[in-house]
N, C-alpha and C positions, 0 to 999 in steps of 0.2 A: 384079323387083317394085319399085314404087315406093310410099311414102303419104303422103297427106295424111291429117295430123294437125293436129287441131283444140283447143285448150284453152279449155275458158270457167271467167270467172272468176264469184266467187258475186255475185248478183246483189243491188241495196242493197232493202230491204221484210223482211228477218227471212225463216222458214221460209216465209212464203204463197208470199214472191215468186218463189224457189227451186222450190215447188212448183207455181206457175204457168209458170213457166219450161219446166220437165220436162214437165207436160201437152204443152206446144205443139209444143215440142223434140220429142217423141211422136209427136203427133196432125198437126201440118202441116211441119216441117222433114226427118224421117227419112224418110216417103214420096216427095218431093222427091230426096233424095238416094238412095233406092233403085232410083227410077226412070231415072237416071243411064246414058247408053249405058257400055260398058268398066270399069264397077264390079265389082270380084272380090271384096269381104268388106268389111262395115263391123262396127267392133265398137266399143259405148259403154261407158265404165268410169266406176261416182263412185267419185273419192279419197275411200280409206279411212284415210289416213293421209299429212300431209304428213313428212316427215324435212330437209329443206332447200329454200329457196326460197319462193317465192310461197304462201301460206298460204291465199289466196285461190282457188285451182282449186281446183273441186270436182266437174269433168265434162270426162272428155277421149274422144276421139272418133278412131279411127285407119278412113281408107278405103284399101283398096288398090286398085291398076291394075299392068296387066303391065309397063309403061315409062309414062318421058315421055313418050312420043307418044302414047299412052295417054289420060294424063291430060292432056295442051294440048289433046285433042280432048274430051274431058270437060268440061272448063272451058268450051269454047267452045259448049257445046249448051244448047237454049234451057230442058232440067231444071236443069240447075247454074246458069245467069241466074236462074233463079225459086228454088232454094234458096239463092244469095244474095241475094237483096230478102227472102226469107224472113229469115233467118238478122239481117241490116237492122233488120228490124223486131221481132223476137219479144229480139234481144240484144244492143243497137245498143254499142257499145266492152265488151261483154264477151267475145267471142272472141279468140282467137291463132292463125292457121293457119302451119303448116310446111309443107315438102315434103321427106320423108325417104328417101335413098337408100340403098344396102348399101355398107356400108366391108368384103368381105371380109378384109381383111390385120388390124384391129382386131377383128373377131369373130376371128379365128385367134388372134389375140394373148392372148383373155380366155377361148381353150375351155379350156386347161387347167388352169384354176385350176374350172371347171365340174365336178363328184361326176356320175358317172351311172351308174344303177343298172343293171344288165344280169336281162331275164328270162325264164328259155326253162321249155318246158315239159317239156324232158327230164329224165331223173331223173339227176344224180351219184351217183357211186360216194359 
């Protein structure tokens, strides 16, 4: 699994502009990228809370794909050209995109400090 991850930052007009933003981001950008050949999950989050860093995201946006190859063939189709001219125009320098891979050996590193609750339906003694 690979994603592209998207962060935009808040946009300058107060709450209208934000919420003009969100309409579009909505109504002409998500369709755009839903329609996407090899797209397996897109999922959008607003920052509910910053803790360090840029204070300014307040929408971040994760797509996944099976691999690179995946997603260089994604990019290259003419849905991804048109959500980016979208993307252009509805949030011109307010995005940040990534391309995020799996570091197995560093999630190993951080499971055990991870609590997890185990739940069955059998009864104990």
């Amino acid at each position: 699994m690979i994603t592209m991850l998207a962060l935009y930052r808040r946009p300058e007009g107060g709450p209208e502009a934000q919420e003009t933003f969100e309409r579009r981001y909505a109504e002409e950008h998500l369709p755009l990228i839903a329609a996407t050949p090899g797209l397996r999950a897109v999922r959008v989050r607003r920052v509910a809370q910053t803790l360090l860093g840029d204070r300014d995201i307040f929408l971040v946006t994760s797509m996944d794909f099976d691999d690179q190859a995946a997603l260089a063939t994604a990019l290259a189709t003419d849905e991804m050209r048109a959500a980016s001219r979208n993307l252009r125009e509805i949030a011109p320098g307010l995005a940040t995109l990534f391309v995020l891979e799996a570091v197995p050996e560093l999630d190993a590193a951080g499971s055990p400090a991870v609590d997890t609750v185990e739940t069955t339906t059998e009864e104990r003694p």
